[in-house]
C-alpha positions in Angstrom: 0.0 0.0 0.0 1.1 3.4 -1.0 2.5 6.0 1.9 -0.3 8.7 0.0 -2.8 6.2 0.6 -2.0 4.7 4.0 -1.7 8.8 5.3 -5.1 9.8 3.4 -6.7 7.1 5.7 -4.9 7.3 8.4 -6.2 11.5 7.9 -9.3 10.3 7.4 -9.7 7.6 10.0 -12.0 5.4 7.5 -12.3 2.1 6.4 -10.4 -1.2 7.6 -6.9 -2.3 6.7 -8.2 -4.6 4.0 -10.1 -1.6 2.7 -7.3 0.4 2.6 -5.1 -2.4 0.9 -7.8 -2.7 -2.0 -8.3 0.6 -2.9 -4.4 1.1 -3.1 -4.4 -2.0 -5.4 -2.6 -4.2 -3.2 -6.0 -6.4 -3.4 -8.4 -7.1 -5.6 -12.1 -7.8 -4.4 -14.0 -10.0 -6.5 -16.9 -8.0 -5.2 -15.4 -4.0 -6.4 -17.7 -4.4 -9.1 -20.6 -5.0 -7.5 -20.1 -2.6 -5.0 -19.9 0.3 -7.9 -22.7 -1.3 -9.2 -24.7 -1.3 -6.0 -23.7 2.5 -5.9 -24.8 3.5 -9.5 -28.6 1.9 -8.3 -28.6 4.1 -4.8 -27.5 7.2 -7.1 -30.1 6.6 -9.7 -32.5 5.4 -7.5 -31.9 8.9 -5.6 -32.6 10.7 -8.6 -36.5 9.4 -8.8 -38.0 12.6 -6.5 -36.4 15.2 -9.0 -37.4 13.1 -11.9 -40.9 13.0 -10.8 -40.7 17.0 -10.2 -39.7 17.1 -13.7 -42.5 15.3 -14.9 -44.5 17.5 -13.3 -43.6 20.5 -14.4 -43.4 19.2 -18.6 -46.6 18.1 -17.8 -48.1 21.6 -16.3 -46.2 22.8 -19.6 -48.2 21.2 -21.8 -51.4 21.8 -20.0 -50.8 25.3 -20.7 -49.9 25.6 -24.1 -53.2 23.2 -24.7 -55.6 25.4 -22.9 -54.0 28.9 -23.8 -54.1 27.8 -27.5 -50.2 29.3 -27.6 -48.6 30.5 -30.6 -46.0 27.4 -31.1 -43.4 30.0 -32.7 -43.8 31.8 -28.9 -43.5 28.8 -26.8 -43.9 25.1 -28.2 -45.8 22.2 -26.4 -43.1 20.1 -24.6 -45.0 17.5 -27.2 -43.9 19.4 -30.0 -40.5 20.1 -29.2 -40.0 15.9 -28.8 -41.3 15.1 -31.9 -39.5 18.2 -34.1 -36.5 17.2 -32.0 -37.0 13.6 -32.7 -37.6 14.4 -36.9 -34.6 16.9 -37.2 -32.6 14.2 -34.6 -30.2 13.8 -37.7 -29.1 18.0 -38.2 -28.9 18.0 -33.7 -26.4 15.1 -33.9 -24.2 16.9 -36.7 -24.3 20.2 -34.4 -24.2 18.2 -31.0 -20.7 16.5 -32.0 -18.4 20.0 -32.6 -20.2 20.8 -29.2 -18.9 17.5 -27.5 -15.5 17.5 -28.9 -15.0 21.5 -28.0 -16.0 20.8 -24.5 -14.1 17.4 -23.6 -11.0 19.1 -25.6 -11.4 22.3 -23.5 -12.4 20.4 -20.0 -9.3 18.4 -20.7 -6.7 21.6 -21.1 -8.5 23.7 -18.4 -7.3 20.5 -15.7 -3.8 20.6 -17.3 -3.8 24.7 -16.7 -5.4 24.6 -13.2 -3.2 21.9 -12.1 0.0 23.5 -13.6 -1.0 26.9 -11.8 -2.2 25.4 -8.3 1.1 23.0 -7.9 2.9 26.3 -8.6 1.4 28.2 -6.2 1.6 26.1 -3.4 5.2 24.7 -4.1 6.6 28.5 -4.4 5.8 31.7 -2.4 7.0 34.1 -4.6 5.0 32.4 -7.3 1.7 32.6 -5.2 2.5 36.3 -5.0 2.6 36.8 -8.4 0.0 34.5 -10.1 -2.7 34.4 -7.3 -3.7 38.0 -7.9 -3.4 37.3 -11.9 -5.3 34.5 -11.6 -8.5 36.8 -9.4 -8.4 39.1 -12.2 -8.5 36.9 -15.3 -11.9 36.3 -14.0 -12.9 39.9 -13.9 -12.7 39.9 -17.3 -15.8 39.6 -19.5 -16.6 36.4 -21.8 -18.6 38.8 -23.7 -15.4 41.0 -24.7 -12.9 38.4 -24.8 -14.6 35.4 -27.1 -14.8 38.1 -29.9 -11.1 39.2 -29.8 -10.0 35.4 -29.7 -12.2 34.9 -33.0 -10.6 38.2 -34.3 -6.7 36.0 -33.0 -7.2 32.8 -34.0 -10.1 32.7 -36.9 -13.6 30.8 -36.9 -11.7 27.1 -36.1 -11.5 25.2 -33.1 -9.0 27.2 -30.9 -11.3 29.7 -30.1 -14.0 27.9 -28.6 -11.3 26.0 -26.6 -10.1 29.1 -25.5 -13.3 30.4 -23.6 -14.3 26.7 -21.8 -10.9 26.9 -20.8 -11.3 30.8 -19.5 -14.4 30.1 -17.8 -13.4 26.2 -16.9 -10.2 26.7 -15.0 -10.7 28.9 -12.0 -13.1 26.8 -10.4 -10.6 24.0 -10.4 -7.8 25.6 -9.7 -9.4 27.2 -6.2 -10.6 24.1 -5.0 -7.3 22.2 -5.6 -5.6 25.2 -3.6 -8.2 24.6 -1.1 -7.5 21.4 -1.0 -3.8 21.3 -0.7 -3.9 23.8 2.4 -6.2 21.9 4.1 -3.4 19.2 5.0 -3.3 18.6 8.5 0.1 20.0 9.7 0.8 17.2 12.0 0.7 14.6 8.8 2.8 16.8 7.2 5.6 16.7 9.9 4.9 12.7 10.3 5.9 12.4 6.6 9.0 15.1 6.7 10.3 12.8 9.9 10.4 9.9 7.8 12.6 11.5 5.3 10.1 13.0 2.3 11.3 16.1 1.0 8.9 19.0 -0.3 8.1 17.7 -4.1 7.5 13.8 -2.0 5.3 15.4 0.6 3.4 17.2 -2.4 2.9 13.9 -3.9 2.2 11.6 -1.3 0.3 13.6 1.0 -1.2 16.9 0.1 -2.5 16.0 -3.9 -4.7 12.8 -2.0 -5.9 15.4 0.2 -6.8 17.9 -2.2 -8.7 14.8 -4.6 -11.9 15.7 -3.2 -12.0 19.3 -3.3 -10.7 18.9 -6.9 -13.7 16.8 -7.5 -15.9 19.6 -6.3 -14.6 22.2 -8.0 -14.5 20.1 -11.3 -18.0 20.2 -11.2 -18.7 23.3 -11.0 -16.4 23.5 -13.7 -18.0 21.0 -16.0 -21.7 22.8 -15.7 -20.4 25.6 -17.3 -18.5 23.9 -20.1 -21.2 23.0 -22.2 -22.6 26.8 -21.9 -19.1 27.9 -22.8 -18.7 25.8 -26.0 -21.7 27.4 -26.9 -21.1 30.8 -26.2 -18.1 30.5 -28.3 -19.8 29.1 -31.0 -22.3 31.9 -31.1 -19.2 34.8 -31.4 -17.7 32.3 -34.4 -18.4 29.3 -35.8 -20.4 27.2 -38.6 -21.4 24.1 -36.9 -22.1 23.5 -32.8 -25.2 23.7 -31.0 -25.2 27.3 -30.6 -25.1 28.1 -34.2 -27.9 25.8 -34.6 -30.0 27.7 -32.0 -29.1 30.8 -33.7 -29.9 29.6 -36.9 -33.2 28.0 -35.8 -34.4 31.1 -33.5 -33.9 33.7 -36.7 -36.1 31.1 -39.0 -39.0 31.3 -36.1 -38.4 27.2 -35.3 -38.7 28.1 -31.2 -39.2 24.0 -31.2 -35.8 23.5 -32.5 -34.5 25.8 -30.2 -35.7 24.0 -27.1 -34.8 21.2 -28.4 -31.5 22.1 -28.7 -31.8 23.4 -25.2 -32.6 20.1 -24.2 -29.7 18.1 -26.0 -27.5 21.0 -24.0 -29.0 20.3 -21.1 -28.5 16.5 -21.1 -24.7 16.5 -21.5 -24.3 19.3 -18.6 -26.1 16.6 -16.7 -24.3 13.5 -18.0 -20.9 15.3 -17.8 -22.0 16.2 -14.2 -22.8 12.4 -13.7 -19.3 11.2 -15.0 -17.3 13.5 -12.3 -18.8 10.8 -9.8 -18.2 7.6 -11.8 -14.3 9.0 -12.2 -14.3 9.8 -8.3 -15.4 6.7 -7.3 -12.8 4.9 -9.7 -10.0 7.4 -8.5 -11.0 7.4 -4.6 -12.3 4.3 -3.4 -11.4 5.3 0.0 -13.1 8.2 0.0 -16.7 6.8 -0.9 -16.0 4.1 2.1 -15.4 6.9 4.3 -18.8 8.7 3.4 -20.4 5.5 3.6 -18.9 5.1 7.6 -20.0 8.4 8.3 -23.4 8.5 6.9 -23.5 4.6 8.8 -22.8 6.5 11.9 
């Protein structure tokens, strides 16, 4: 078993040995998989109040677009918008994909650029000094103002649209894993420098386990935005994406298309939101046995 991993529980006071052992690899429970399984049911299981709620509310929807007689080009039955969605399902796909692949791209590089910057920060003090305050005021900058002038840069391709998921992406991250890393408890910290671990070791083996699940927390934040920021950028420059399709369909009157893309956007914010637990889980076995002891408790 790892020193990172024996410490993090140790920190944590969770789980049993053989606990520990598994989730740092050294063994291998026939039952892992059932376990995540098991977990995936309670989730989804937990998820049946808010999808009733839903249902509820698309179904007072429709009620009053049926009564009111309303205009469809004002606001379209939720009826409407499945069906239109479900006959132009071929042109959503097509503008759904550059969507995908300028989030996941831009997710991916805003991780590398928040943990670059937060590993700086807290590894040097002079750094901190001078990025910290850099980093505060990158976000008082307007999307608005920027996602133009990287069109204007870097032309109508891909770049641009990475550009602004990561702007609006990597602050959330980057906080939480500074959080994270100064929330170390000080005496683990001196238990691992009187065993002989310099600063980088210490970094490594103690304070990035510590910071996992504030990381976690602030990537998805992160990742709720993405989506929204893929599509902001797509509206300042682009010829394909989601938000070109809403534009195009809102100027030609189709206010079913538009919620339909609405709807497609909304559904991978959700399922991106969703896959920050699977890859926790996978990551940070420990952790989720320690939630599980407390919640026991």
């Amino acid at each position: 078993m790892s020193l990172s991993r024996a410490l993090a529980n140790e920190i944590e006071g969770e789980g049993t040995p053989l606990d520990a052992m598994e989730a740092s690899g050294g063994v291998t429970s026939p039952n892992r998989r059932s376990r995540l399984a098991r977990t995936i049911g309670t989730r989804l299981a937990g998820a049946w109040p808010a999808l009733i709620a839903m249902a509820v509310l698309v179904g007072l929807w429709q009620l009053i677009v049926v009564m009111l007689k309303v205009d469809p080009t004002v606001l379209p039955s939720p009826a409407r918008v499945a069906s239109q969605g479900w006959i132009n399902r071929s042109a959503l796909w097509q503008n759904t994909l550059p969507t995908i692949k300028e989030t996941l791209i831009g997710i991916v590089a805003a991780l590398v650029v928040s943990s670059v910057l937060s590993a700086a920060i807290d590894l040097s003090k002079p750094t901190r000094r001078v990025v910290y305050p850099l980093l505060v005021a990158s976000q008082s900058i307007p999307v608005l103002v920027i996602a133009p002038l990287f069109v204007i840069w870097f032309g109508f391709g891909l770049l641009p649209k990475i550009l602004v998921v990561i702007l609006v992406t990597f602050f959330p991250t980057t906080v939480a894993l500074l959080e994270g890393f100064n929330s170390t408890e000080p005496e683990a910290s001196n238990l691992i420098r009187s065993m002989g671990a310099g600063r980088f070791k210490e970094f490594w083996m103690l304070r990035v386990p510590t910071a996992l699940p504030f990381f976690f927390a602030g990537l998805r934040v992160a990742v709720s935005f993405a989506v929204l920021a893929a599509i902001f950028g797509e509206w300042v420059g682009a010829s394909m994406g989601l938000g070109v399709y809403m534009e195009l369909e809102k100027n030609a009157l189709r206010t079913d298309l538009v919620f339909a893309a609405v709807v497609v956007t909304a559904a991978l914010s959700m399922a991106l939101y969703g896959l920050t637990f699977l890859i926790q889980n996978a990551t940070m076995p420990w952790y989720r046995h320690s939630r599980q002891g407390k919640r026991i408790k």
